[in-house]
C-alpha positions in Angstrom: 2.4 27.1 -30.7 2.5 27.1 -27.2 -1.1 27.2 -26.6 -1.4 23.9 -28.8 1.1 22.4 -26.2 -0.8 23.6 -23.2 -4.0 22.4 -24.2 -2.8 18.5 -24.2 -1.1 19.2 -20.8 -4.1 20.8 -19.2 -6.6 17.8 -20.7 -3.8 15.2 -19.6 -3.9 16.8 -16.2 -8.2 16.9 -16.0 -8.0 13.7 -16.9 -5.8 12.4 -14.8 -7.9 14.1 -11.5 -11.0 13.2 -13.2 -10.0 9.1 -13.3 -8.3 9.0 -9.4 -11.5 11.4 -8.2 -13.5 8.4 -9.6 -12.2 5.9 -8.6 -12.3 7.6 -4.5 -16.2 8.2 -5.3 -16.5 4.6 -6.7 -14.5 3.1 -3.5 -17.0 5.2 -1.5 -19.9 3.7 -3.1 -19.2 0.0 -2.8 -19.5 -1.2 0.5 -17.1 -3.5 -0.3 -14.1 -1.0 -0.7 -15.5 2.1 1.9 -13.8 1.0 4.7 -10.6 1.3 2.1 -11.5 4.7 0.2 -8.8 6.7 2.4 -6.0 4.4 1.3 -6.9 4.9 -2.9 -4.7 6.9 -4.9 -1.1 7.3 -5.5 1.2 7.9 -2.8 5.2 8.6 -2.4 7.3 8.9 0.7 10.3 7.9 2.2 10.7 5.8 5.5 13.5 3.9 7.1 14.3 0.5 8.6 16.5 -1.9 8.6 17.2 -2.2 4.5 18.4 1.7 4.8 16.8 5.2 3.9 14.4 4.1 0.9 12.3 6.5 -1.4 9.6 5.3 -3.4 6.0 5.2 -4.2 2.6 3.0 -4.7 -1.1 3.1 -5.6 -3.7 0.9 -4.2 -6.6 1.0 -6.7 -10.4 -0.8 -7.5 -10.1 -3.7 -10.3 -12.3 -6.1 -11.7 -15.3 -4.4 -11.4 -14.3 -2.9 -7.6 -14.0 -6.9 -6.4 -10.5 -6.4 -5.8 -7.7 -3.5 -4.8 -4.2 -3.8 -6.5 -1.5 -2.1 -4.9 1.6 -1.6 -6.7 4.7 -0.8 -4.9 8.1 0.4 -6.0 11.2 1.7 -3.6 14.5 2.4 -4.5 17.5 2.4 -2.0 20.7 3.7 -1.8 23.9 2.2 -1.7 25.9 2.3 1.8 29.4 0.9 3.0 27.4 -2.6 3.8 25.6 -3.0 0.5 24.5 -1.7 -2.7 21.8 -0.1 -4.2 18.8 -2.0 -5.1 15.5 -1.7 -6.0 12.2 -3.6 -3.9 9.3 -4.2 -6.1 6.0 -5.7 -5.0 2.6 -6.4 -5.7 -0.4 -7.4 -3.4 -3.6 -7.6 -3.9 -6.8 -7.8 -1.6 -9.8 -9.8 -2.3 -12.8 -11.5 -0.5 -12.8 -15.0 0.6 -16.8 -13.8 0.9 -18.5 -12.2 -1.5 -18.4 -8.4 -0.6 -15.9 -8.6 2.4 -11.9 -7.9 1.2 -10.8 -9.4 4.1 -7.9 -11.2 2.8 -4.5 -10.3 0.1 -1.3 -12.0 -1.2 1.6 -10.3 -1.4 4.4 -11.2 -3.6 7.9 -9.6 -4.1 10.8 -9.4 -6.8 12.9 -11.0 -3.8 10.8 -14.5 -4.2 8.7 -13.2 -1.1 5.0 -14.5 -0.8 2.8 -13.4 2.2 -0.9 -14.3 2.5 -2.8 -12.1 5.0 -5.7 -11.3 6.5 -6.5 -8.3 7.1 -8.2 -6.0 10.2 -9.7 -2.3 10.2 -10.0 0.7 12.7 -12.6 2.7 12.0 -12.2 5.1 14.7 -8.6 5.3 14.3 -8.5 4.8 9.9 -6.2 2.1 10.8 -5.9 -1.3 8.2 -4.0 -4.0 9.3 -2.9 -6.8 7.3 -1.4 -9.9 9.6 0.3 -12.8 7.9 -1.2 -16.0 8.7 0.9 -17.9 11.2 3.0 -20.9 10.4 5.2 -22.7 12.6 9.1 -21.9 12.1 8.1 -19.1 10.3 8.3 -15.4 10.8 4.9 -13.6 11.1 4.4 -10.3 9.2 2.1 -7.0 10.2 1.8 -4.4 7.7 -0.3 -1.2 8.9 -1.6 2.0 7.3 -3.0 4.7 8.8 -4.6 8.1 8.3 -3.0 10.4 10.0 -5.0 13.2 7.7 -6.4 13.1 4.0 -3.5 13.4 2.4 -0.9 11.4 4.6 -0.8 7.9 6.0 1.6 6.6 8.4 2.5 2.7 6.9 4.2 0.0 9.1 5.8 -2.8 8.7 7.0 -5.4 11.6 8.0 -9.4 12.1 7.3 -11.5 14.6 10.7 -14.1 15.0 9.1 -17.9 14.8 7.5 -19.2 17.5 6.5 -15.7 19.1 4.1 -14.6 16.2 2.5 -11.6 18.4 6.6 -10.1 19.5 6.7 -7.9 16.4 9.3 -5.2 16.6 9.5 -2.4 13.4 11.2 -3.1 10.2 10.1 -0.5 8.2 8.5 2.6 9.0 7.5 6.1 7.3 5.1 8.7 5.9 3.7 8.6 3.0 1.4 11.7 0.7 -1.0 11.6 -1.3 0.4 12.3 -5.4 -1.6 15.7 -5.6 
């Protein structure tokens, strides 16, 4: 009885490394995504800012065909003596403007949040910026990821008050791993 149980667990688990160590090698094979193929996978962390202590998780991965990365984002936080718990869910996804070059991604939020950026990259320090495209009154946004080794990332995220959109000061900031 028991083995019949293992064997489904032990397939579910080859298959689950199997599908995420494709889709690195695939991300390492299009041009398009290399620059990105430290940043695929599944990742959870915790980080801290100005919403609270938050715990949570994403995955950025290849879709439609490798034209496009989807990251998925979920973080939950805990009530304090100035507010309650809630939950931050958000979505963004990165696609080319050109053919071949993600250079671009909207962002949109379960708080009625939608941020259109463009989007930088560090080789030598495995550093992706995205930058929200500036509009007057508005705040600017930066969010940053970056490899600190291949299974961490440091992530980022600052505003710019309107009418100064390069004085960003932190918002959110944390580690994050790699799901083994």
């Amino acid at each position: 009885m028991k083995i019949s149980v293992l064997k489904p667990s032990l397939l579910g688990i080859a298959l689950c490394l199997s599908g995420a160590l494709q889709a690195q090698q695939s991300a390492s094979d299009n041009p398009a995504l290399k620059k990105f193929a430290f940043l695929i996978g599944d990742w959870v962390g915790e980080g801290n800012g100005q919403p609270g202590q938050g715990t949570g998780y994403f995955s950025i991965r290849p879709d439609l065909d490798g034209r496009i990365l989807v990251r998925k984002n979920h973080t939950d936080y805990p009530a304090t003596p100035q507010k309650a718990a809630f939950t931050h869910d958000d979505l963004m996804i990165i696609y080319a403007d050109t053919p071949g070059d993600l250079s671009n991604a909207i962002y949109t939020d379960n708080e009625d949040h939608t941020i259109h950026y463009t989007i930088s990259f560090s080789e030598i320090e495995k550093t992706i910026i995205f930058t929200s495209r500036y509009t007057a009154g508005r705040p600017t946004f930066r969010l940053s990821y970056s490899q600190v080794d291949t299974s961490t990332l440091t992530v980022k995220f600052e505003i710019a008050p309107p009418g100064k959109p390069d004085a960003f000061t932190p918002y959110l900031e944390g580690k994050v791993h790699r799901k083994p």
